[in-house]
N, C-alpha and C positions, 0 to 999 in steps of 0.2 A: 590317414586319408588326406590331411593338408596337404602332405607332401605330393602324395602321387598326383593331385589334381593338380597340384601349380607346376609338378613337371608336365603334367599334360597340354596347360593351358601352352607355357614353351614349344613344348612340341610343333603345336596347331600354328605357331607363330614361324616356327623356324621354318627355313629354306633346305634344310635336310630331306630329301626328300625318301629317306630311309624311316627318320622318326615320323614323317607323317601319315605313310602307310599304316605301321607297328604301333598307334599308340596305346596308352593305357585306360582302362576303363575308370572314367571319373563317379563317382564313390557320394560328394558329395556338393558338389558345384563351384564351391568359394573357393577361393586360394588366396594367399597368402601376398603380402606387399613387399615385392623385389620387383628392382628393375635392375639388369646385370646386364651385362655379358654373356652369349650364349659356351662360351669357355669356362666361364665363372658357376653355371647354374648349378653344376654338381657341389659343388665346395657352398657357392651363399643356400642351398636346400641342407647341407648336411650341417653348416653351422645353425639354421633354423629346426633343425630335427633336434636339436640338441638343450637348444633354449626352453623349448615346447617340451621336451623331458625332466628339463632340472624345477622348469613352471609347475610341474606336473607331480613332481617329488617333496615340492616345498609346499604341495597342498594349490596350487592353484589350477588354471587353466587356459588355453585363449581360443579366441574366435577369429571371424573374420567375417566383414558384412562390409556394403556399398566399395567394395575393390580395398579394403582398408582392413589391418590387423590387430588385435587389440590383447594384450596381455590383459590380463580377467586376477587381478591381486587385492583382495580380501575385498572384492563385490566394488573394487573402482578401476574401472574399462580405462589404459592407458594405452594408445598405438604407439605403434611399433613400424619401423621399416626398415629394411636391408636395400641397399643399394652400390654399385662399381661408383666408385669417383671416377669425375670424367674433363674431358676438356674440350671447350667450344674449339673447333679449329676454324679455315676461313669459308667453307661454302656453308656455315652453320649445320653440321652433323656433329656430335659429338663421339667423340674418340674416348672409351673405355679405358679406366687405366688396370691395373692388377691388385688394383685396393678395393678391398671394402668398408662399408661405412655403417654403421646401426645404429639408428636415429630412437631415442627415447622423446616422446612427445609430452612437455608436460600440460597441465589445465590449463593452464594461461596462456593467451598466442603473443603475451608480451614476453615472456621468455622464449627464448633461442632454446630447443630441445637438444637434450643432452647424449654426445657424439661417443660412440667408441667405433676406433677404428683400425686399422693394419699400421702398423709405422713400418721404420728400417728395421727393429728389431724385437718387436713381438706381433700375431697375427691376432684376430676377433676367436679364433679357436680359444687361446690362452687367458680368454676374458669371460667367459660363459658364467662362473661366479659371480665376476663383476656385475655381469650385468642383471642377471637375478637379483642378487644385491639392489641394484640402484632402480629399478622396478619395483621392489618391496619399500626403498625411501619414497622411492614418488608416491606409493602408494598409500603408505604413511603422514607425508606431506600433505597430500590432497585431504586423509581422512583430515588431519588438523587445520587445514584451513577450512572444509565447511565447518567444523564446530565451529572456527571461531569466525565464520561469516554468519551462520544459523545463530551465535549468542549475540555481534552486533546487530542482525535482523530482530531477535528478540527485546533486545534493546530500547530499538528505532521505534518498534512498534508499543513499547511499554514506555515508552516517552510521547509519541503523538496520543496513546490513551491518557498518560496524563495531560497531555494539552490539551485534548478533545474536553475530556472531566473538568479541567480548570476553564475554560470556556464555557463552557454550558452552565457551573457553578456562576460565573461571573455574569453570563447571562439573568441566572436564578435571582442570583445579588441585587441586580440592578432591577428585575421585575418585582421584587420584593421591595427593595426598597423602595419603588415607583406606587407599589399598593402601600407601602405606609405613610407616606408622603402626601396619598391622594386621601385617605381615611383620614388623616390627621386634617388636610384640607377640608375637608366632610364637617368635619369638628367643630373647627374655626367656624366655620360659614354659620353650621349650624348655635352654635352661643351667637355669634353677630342677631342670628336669626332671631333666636329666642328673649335676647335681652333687649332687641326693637319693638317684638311683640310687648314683652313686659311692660318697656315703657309706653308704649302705646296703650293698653291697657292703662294705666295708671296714669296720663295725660287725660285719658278720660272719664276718668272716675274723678279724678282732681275737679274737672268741669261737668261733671255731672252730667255728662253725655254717655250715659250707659244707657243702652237698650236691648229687646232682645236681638234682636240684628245684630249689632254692633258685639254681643257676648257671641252670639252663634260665628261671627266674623273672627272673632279672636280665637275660638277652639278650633276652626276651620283652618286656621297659621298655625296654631300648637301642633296640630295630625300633621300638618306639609312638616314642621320640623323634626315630626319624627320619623315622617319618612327618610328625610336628609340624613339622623345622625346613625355612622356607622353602628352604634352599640344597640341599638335601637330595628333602625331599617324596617320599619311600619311597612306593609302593603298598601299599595295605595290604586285602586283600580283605573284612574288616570294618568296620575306619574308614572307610574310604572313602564308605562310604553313608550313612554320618551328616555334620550340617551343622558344619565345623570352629568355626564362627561362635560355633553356641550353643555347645558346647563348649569357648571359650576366653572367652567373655562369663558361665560359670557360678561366680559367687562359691563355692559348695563343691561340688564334685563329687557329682551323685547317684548315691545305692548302695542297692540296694533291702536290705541289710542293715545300715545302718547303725544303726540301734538297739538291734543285737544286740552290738557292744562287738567286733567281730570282722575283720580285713585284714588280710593279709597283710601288708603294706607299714606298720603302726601295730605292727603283733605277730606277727612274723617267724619268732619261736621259741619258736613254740606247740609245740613235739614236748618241750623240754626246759619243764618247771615251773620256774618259778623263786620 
């Protein structure tokens, strides 16, 4: 059916106006890629009848779709075309010569597809192996090069998971050690805390400035410190809703009295003048 239709498509083209009365009934739309000589069309259809047979014997098949043909060798689509070599002459027509040329296309359009053609002394007839043959390499080739672009893809992407992975761990790293850093800060703060309270108690029990106040004052520091120490972390129904963050990040504690000269905890024992 390839055949008859691409001689038909010839037909509809030629100036013969015998073949365009007479032609053949097309079968199945597509034809096949030649561009020839209308002297040549019998000879480059019967060397295409021929290829499309021995495709056909070694278990393959082809097509043809968007004006283009395609050898079909073990499930990789490689084109194919037939064509007269020709020569520009001066009013730019091209002049046919009596050669033919069959163009193997490979996957890459950085390769030059690979030529057989007519010489002095052998024709494209005497190649028809050949080029079955070298259809089955390409087609070979091609399977070998997706494996081995499908195992560097594989690769590519089993290396950016590990980058992804080691990123995110190092992320983890650094959150983690940013939370042991800040607990252990916790810690600190919290002994600072508790061994000011201590001595503060015990400044004033030395002075005999204990009262109930001043005891309800000191347990009143002990709870805030156990709100502070990470091992601990008291509930506290006021701290709680402030950010411990800014609160441990504040070089001096703000006190909306502090330029009044006046705290508890700087001047203890304010009741007695001293």
């Amino acid at each position: 059916p390839l055949i008859i239709d691409t001689k038909e498509k010839f037909r509809q083209r030629s100036e013969n106006q015998y073949l365009k009365k007479n032609p053949y009934k097309s079968k199945i739309r597509e034809t096949l890629d030649l561009y020839v000589s209308e002297n040549m069309l019998d000879r480059a259809l019967s060397i295409f009848d021929t290829i499309i047979k021995g495709l056909i014997f070694r278990g393959h098949s082809i097509k043809c779709k968007d004006n283009q043909t395609y050898a079909i060798v073990d499930g990789e689509e490689i084109q194919i075309r037939l064509t007269n070599s020709s020569n520009r002459c001066d009013n730019n027509n091209n002049i046919f010569s009596g050669e033919l040329q069959f163009y193997i296309y490979h996957s890459s359009s950085f390769h030059s597809p690979t030529l057989v053609h007519d010489t002095a002394y052998t024709k494209i007839e005497d190649k028809i192996i050949s080029i079955v043959a070298y259809l089955e390499i390409e087609a070979d080739n091609r399977k070998t090069e997706r494996i081995e672009a499908e195992e560097r893809e594989k690769r590519r992407k089993e290396e950016e998971r590990k980058r992804e992975e080691f990123e995110e761990e190092k992320r983890k790293e650094l959150e983690d050690f940013k939370d042991l850093l800040y607990s252990a800060e916790r810690f600190r703060k919290t002994n600072i805390l508790r061994e000011y309270i201590n001595a503060f108690e015990n400044h004033a029990i030395e002075d005999g400035e204990t009262d109930d106040e001043l005891l309800a004052k000191i347990q009143w520091a002990r709870e805030k410190a156990d709100w502070l120490d990470p091992f601990i972390a008291k509930k506290d129904n006021y701290l709680n809703s402030y950010d411990m963050d800014r609160i441990l990040q504040a070089a001096v504690p703000e006190r909306s009295y502090r330029n009044s000269g006046y705290s508890f905890w700087t001047k203890p024992y304010w009741k007695k003048k001293r």
